[in-house]
Each structure stands twice: as C-alpha cells, then as structure tokens.
TIZA-960680 format. One record per residue (C-alpha): residue number from 1; residue in one letter; x, y, z. Coordinates in steps of 0.001 Angstrom, whole numbers, plus 500000, padded with zeros to 6 digits. Layout:
<atoms>
kolvex volum X Y Z
NUM A X Y Z
...
</atoms>
This chain:
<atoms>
kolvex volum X Y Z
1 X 325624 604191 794904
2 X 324279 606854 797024
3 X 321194 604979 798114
4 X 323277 602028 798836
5 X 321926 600699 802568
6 X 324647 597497 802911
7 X 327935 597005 802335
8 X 329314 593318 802760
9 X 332864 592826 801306
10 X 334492 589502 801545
11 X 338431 588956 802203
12 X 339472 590211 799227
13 X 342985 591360 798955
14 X 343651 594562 799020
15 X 346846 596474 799619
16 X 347476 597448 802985
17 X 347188 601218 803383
18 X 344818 601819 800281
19 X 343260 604805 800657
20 X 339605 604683 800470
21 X 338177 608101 799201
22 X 334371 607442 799207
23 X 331528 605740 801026
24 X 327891 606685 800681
25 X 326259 608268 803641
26 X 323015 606370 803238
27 X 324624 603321 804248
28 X 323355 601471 806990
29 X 325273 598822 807541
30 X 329397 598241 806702
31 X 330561 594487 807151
32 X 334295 594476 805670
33 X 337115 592405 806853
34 X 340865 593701 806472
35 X 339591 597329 805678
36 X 342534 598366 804122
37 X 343146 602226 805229
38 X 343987 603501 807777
39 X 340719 605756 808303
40 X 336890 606055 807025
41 X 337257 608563 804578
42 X 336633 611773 805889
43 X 333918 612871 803775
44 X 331252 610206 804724
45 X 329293 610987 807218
46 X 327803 607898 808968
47 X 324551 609315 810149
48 X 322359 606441 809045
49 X 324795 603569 810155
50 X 323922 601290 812324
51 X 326753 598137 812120
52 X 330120 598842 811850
53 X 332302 595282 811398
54 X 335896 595994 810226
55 X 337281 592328 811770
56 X 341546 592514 810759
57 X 341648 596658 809018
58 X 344319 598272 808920
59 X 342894 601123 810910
60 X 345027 603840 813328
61 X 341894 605540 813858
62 X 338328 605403 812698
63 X 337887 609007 811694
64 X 340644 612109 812366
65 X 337699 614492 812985
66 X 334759 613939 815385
67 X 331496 612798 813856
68 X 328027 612142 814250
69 X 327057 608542 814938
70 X 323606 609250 816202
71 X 322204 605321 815234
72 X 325119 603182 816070
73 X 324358 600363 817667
74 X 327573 597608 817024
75 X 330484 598658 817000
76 X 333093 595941 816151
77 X 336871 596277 815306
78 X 337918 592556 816521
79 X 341740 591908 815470
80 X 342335 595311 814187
81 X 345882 595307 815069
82 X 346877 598697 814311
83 X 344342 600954 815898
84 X 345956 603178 818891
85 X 342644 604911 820163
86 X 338922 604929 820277
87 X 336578 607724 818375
88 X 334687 610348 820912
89 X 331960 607996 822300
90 X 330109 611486 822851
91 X 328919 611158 819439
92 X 327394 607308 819487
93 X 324595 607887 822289
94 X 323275 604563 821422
95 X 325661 602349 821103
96 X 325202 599069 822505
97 X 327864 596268 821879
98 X 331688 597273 821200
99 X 334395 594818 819953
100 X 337877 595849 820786
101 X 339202 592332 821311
102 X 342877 591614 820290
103 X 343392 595588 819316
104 X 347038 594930 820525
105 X 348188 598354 819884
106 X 345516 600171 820984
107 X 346378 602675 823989
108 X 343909 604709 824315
109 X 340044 604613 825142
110 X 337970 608208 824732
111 X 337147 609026 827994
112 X 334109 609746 827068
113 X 333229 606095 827203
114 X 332128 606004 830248
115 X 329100 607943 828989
116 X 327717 605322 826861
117 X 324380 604133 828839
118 X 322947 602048 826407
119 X 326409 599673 826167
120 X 325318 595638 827188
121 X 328774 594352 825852
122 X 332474 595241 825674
123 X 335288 592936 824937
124 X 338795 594541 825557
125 X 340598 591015 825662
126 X 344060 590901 823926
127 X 344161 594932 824222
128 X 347715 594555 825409
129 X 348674 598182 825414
130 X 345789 599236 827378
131 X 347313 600928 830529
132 X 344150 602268 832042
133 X 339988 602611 831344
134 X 338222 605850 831779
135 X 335281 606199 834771
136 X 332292 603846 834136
137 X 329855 606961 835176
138 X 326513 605884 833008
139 X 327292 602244 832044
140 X 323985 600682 834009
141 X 323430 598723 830993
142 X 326698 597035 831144
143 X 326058 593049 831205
144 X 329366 591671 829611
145 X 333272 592789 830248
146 X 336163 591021 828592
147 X 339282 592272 830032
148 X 341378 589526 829161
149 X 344795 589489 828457
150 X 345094 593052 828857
151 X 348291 592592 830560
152 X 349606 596534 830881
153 X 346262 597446 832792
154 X 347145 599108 835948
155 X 344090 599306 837401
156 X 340784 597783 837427
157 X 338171 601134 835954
158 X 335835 602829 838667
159 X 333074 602421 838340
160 X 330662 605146 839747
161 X 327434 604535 838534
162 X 324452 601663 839451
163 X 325438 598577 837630
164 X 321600 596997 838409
165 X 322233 593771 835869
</atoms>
C-alpha cells in the first residue's frame, strides 16, 4: 500500500474512537465518512495530499503535531461534531476551499487562517461554539463565507486586506 494515490471508504461501521495507526504518505486523495479516531495517525505525513473529506469523523483534532500540507487544496470536515480546533493553516499555503459546516463543538480557528491567500470558499455554518475568527489579513481570494448559525460569534472578523472579488 505505499504507492496507494486514493483512498475512498464508504460508511462502513466502525467503532467510534478506533485508533487508526497507518496511512500511506503517497496518498493523494482521502474521501472517508465517519473517520473513526480521533486524529490522522501521527506517522503519515500528508505531503502529497491534495483532498481531505472526513464528512461525520470522530475527530478532536486533525493532527497533535504541526505538519506539512504543502498541496492541499480541499479541505472538508462537514458534520464532524467533535472537532474543537483547526490545524496551523501556516502549513497549507494552498489551500483553497475549507468545510467546517455544522463542527458544533469546534472553538477554535488557528489564527493563522487569516494567512491563507489562495482560500475561494469557507463554510463555518452550524459552528455553534465559535466565539470569534482570527484577522482576514491575505484572504483576497475569498469569494464565499457561510457564517450561519454560528450563534456564540461575538463579532463579525476584520478584515484587513483587499477583498477585490
């Protein structure tokens, strides 16, 4: 499996909380509803990936140690009800569409978000823990934001750089 490219796993049941120990590092592509642990396992390293889809895991966090995610482009992690915070958006430079929508228990965005230059979409909706966004600084790509039903947000985010779209 260590040339494996895609990964496509249907709804199969799982238990919640299995720990996954092992993922290839040549994959390109993950597409796996109800993930069930709570983290990617630390070993893989997700240089080559380019889609991430884990609709409904069981996530807290996507990795408990920064890493390189150089060609991510989609990030989505629609409906994953138990993730509390975002990975360091330092290390995705080219990410371009991220799903958080109905992450109810997520608190927490990186701050480093507001870095990513190359994001068109973000959907937030149903992120009802969500007290605040960092700075939008470098977010001129920025065509789409879904803030619905985020009913703790304070505040609407600054934004401080162009928004030309």
């Amino acid at each position: 499996m260590q040339s494996l490219k895609i990964l496509i796993v249907g709804d199969g049941t799982f238990s919640s909380n299995c720990a996954i120990t092992y993922l290839p590092s040549s994959l390109r592509l993950i597409d796996w509803p109800g993930y069930p642990s709570i983290s990617l396992p630390e070993s893989f390293e997700p240089s080559q990936l380019v889609v991430l889809c884990l609709h409904r895991s069981w996530l807290v966090e996507l990795w408990p140690i920064s890493k390189k995610l150089s060609n991510l482009k989609h990030l989505d992690l629609m409906n994953s009800c138990e993730l509390r915070k975002t990975p360091n958006f330092g290390d995705v430079p080219n990410l371009e569409t991220l799903n958080l929508h109905g992450c109810v228990n997520l608190e927490e965005v990186h701050p480093s978000f507001g870095h990513c230059r190359l994001l068109t979409y973000l959907s937030l909706e149903g992120c009802r823990k969500l007290k605040k966004l960092p700075k939008f600084v470098c977010v001129e790509s920025l065509e789409t934001l879904n803030l619905i039903e985020c009913t703790s947000l304070e505040e609407f985010p600054e934004i401080c750089g162009d928004m030309p779209r």
